[in-house]
N, C-alpha and C positions, 0 to 999 in steps of 0.2 A: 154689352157684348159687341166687337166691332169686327168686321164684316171687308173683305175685297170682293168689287168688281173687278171680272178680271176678260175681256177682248180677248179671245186667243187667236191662233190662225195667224200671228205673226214672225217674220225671223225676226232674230235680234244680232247684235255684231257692238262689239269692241273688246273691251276691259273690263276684270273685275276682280276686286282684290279680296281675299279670306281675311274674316275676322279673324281674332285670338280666338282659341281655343276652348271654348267651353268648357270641356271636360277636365281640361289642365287646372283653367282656373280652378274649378269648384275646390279641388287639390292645395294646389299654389295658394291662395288665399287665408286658409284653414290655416296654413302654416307657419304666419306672420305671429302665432300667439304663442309660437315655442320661443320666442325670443322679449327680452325688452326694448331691444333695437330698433331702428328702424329699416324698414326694408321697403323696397319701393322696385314695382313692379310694372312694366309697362308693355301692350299690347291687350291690354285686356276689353276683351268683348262688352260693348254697349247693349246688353242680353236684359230680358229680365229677371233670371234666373244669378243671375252674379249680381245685380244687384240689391235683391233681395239680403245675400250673401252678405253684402258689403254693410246695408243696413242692420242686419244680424250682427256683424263684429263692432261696428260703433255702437249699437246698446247698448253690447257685452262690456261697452269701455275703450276699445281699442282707437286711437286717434289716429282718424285719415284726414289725407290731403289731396285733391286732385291738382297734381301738375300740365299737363296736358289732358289733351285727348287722351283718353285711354291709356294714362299713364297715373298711378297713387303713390303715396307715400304712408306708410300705416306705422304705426308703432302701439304694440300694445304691453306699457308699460305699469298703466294704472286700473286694473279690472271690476269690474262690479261681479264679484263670482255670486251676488244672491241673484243675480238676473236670471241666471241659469235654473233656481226653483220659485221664479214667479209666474204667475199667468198667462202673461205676456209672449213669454218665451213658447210657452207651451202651445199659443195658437202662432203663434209667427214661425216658428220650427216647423211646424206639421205641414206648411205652403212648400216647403222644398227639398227635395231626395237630398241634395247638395249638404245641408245641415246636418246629419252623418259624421262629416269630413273635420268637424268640431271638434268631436271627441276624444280620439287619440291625441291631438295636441294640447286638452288641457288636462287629459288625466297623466301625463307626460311630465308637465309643470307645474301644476299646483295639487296634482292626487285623486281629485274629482273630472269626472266629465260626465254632463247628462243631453238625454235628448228625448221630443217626443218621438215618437210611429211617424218618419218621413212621409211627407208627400210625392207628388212627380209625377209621370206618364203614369198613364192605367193601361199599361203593354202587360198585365201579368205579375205572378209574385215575383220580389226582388228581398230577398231576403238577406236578412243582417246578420248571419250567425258566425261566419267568417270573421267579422268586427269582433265580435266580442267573447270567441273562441279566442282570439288570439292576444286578448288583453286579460283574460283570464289565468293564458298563458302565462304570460310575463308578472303574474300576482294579485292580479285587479279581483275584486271582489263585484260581482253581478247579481243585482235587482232590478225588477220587473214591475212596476203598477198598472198589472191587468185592465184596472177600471179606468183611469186616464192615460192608459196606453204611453206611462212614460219612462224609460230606461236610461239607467246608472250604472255607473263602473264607478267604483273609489280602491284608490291602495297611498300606503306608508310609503312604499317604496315600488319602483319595480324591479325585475331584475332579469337578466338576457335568458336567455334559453333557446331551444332547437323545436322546431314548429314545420311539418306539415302542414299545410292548409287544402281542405277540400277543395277548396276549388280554388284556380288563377284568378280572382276576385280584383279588379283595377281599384276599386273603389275600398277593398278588404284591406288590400298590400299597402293601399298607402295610407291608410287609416294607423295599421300596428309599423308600418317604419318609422311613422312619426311618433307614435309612442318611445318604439325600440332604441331612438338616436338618444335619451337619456334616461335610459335606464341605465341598470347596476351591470358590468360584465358584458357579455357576448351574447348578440341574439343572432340565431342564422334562420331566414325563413325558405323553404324550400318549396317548389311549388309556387312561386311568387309570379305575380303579370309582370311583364317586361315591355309595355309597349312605350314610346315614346313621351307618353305624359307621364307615366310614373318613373322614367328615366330622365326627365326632366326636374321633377321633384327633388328624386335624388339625387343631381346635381347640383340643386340648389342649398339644399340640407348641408351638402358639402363644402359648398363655399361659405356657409353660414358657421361652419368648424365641424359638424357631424362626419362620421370616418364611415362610408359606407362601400361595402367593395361587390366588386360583382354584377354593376349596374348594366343593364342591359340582356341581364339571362335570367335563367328561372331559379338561382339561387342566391339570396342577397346575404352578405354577411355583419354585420354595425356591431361595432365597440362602441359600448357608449359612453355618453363626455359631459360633465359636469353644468355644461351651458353651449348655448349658442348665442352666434351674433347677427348684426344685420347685414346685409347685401344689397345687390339688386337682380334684377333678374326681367329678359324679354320669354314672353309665351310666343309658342309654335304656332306659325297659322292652325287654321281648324279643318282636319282632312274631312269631315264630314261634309262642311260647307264646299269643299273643294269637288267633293262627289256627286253632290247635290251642282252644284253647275254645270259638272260632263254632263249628267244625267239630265241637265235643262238644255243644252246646246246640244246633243243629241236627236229631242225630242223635238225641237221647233227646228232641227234641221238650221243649226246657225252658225259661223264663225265665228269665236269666241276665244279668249288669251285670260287665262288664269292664272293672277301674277303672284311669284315671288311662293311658290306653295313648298318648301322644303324637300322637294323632290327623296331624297335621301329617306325621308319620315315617310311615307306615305305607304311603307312593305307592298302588300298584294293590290292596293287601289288599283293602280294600274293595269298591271298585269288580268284584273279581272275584268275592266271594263274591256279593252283587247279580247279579250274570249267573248263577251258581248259584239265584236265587229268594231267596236268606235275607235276609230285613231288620234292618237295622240304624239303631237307633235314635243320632244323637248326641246325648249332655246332656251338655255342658260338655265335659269331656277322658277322657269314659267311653264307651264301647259295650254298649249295650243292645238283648239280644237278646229277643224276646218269642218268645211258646210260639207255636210254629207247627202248629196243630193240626189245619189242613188240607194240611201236607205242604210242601214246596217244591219251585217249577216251572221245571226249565234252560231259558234263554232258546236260540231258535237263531235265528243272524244273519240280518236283514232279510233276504236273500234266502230265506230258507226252509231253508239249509243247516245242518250237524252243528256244534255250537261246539266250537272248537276251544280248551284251556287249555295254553300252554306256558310253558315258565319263558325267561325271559332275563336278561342284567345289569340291574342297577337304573335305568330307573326301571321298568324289566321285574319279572313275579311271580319272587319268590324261588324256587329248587329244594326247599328243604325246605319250602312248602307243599305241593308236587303231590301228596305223600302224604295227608294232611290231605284233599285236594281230591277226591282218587279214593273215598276211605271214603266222604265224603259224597256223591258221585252214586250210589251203591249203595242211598238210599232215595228220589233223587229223581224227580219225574217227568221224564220223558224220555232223551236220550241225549249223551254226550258224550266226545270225546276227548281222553286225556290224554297229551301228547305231551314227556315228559322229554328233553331233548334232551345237558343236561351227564353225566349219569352213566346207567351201561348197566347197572348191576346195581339199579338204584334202586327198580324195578315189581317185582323179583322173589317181593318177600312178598305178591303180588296170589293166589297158589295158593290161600292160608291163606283169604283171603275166599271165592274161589270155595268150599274146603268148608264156607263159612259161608253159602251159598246165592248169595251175590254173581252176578250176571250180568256177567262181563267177559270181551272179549277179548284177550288177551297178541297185537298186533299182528307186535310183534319186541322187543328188548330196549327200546327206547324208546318206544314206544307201544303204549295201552290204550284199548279202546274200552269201554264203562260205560252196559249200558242199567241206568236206575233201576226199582227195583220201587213204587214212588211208597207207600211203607208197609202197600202192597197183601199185605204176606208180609214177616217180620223175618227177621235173619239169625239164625242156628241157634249156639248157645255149644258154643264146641267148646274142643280145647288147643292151644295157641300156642307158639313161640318169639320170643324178639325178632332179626330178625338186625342193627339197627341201631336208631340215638336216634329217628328221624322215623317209620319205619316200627312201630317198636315202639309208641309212640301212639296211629298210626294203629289197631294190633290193639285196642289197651287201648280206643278209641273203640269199632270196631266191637263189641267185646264187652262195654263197656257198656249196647248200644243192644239187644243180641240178647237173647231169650228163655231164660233157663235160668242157668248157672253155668260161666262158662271158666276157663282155668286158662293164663297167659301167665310161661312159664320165660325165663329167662335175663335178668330185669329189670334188669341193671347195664346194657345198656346205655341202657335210657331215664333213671335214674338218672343217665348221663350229662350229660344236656340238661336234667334237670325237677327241681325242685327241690320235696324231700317231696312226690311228685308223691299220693300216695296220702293222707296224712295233709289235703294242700288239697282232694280231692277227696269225701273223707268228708265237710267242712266244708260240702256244698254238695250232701248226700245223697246219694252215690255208696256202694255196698255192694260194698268191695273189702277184701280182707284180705293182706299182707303176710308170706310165709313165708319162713322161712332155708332 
């Protein structure tokens, strides 16, 4: 298990650039298997969660190449489809929520796709029903093995149809688009996530020869097409990580230039850190935070009332800010609630702040209420665990920002999400140390 010391109590200042996208990849990736071409991909996160990924598709067969830095070349032209019911698979699958994203593209092209009971954060249930509600849809035939927890979709054929979906699922919609681009006829799905990583997708889908229309709203429509081809394709910075640094240069009070973030992608990021107090400067396609040295001040809604931060589907605030969002009301002035509404275990590392002086209330599993100490009194450096990628940050924030020396175990899994999170952060004066 490896372990940061981490100094806080210091500003820091300059540059720092967002990785690729985590969340795009996990997507982007998956998709290489609709084709026998090659497609090559570049900006992808040095994460251990995409790598895992990548090791997953070379098993399965698919032949990668690293060209640069963060740049592949994959073709999967020659597959091992028994992999998919060996052992192997079945404990390597279970390491990553990401392995989900399989699915849809091989029961697409070859008829089958399986996987076990995903792993990933333990933020609460995340359920799969979306996936395979909607592969059901299009023809697939669905089995369950209860006892090794491992689920199948096979069909002859698919064929388009009109879909509903319970819920804006990111991870759902791009699971059955990738099915739906080669199926039989017309699929329209209605109720679809529309945020920039599945609009990304489906641009890529389209240069690959997939006819999908509708990109960018909640109704998508695919004609589906006999094959696709290879491309290439660059991933979006990662507005998380983008968030995760206002909310670091906020908190240690420091001037900071966040480059190159797609300004244009980022919908209410913005906008919501603003209602927290924090300014942000745009120059060109960068965000520029200046040292805020008299504090920052939570706005409360014209009528005089408590602001309210919650997450919703896009063009709603992401869930993996809120974490991000709550460390930083813990120096601001005034009060705010933070009201998580998709996952129930997601506030639970709010304890670890309180013994860091933090003033919150734990309402219920989905809501936090956060008077700010307005830098009136830092928080106190204590020892930490990570129990997730978002929340772990959030600690490694807070205990940047605290007085003294913390000690934050279990760092694989921000490691997950952050790429050399420790070595960029030294770059930009942060006094952390990395132990095995």
């Amino acid at each position: 298990m490896g372990t940061f010391i981490i100094e806080g109590g210091h500003q820091l200042h300059g540059e720092i650039t967002p990785q690729g996208a985590k969340n795009e990849a996990l997507q982007i990736l998956c998709a290489v298997l609709l084709t026998s071409e090659e497609v090559t991909i570049s900006n992808i996160p040095d994460i251990v969660d995409v790598n895992k990924l990548i090791s997953l598709l070379e098993d399965l067969g698919v032949k990668t190449q690293k060209k640069a830095k963060g740049t592949y070349s994959f073709k999967a032209d020659n597959l091992n489809l028994d992999y998919l019911q060996s052992a192997q698979f079945k404990e390597d699958g279970r390491g990553l929520r990401g392995s989900i994203m399989l699915v849809g593209p091989l029961l697409a092209r070859f008829g089958k796709g399986y996987i076990p009971k995903p792993g990933g954060d333990k933020i609460g249930r995340r359920r799969l029903d979306t996936h395979f509600e909607g592969f059901i849809k299009l023809g697939a035939t669905f089995r369950y093995n209860k006892e090794e927890h491992f689920y199948g979709v096979e069909a002859e054929k698919l064929t388009g149809t009109y879909m509903l979906l319970d819920e804006a699922s990111v991870t759902g919609t791009a699971n059955i688009v990738m099915a739906a681009v080669l199926a039989e006829g017309k699929t329209t799905i209605y109720n679809a996530a529309c945020e920039p990583y599945l609009q990304q997708l489906c641009k890529m889908l389209n240069r690959m020869g997939a006819k999908i229309n509708g990109i960018g709203s909640n109704l998508l429509e695919i004609e589906g097409v006999d094959s696709l081809g290879g491309t290439e394709h660059r991933m979006l910075p990662d507005m998380i990580e983008i968030g995760s640094w206002i909310g670091l240069a906020a908190m240690t009070r420091s001037h900071l230039t966040i480059k190159n973030v797609h300004w244009d992608d980022l919908g209410q990021i913005p906008t919501v850190f603003k209602k927290l107090g924090i300014q942000l400067e745009r120059q060109g396609d960068d965000i520029v935070i200046p040292e805020h040295k008299d504090g920052y001040e939570i706005q409360n809604y014209i009528d005089g009332s408590i602001l309210t931060i919650a997450d919703a589907p896009w063009p709603g605030l992401t869930p993996d800010l809120l974490s991000i969002i709550l460390v930083m009301a813990t120096q601001a002035k005034g009060e705010v609630l933070i009201h998580q509404k998709m996952f129930e275990s997601r506030l639970f590392f709010v304890d670890k702040l309180i013994d860091m002086g933090a003033k919150i209330i734990l309402c219920d599993p989905h809501r936090a209420t956060v008077i700010g100490h307005d830098f009136k009194s830092t928080l106190k450096a204590t020892t930490m665990v990570s129990p997730d990628i978002r929340a772990g940050v959030s600690l490694l924030i807070a205990a940047l920002s605290a007085k003294g020396t913390s000690t934050i175990h279990n760092i694989e899994q921000i490691d997950r999400g952050y790429e050399n999170i420790d070595t960029r952060l030294r770059a930009i004066g942060a006094k952390i140390t990395r132990l095995q």
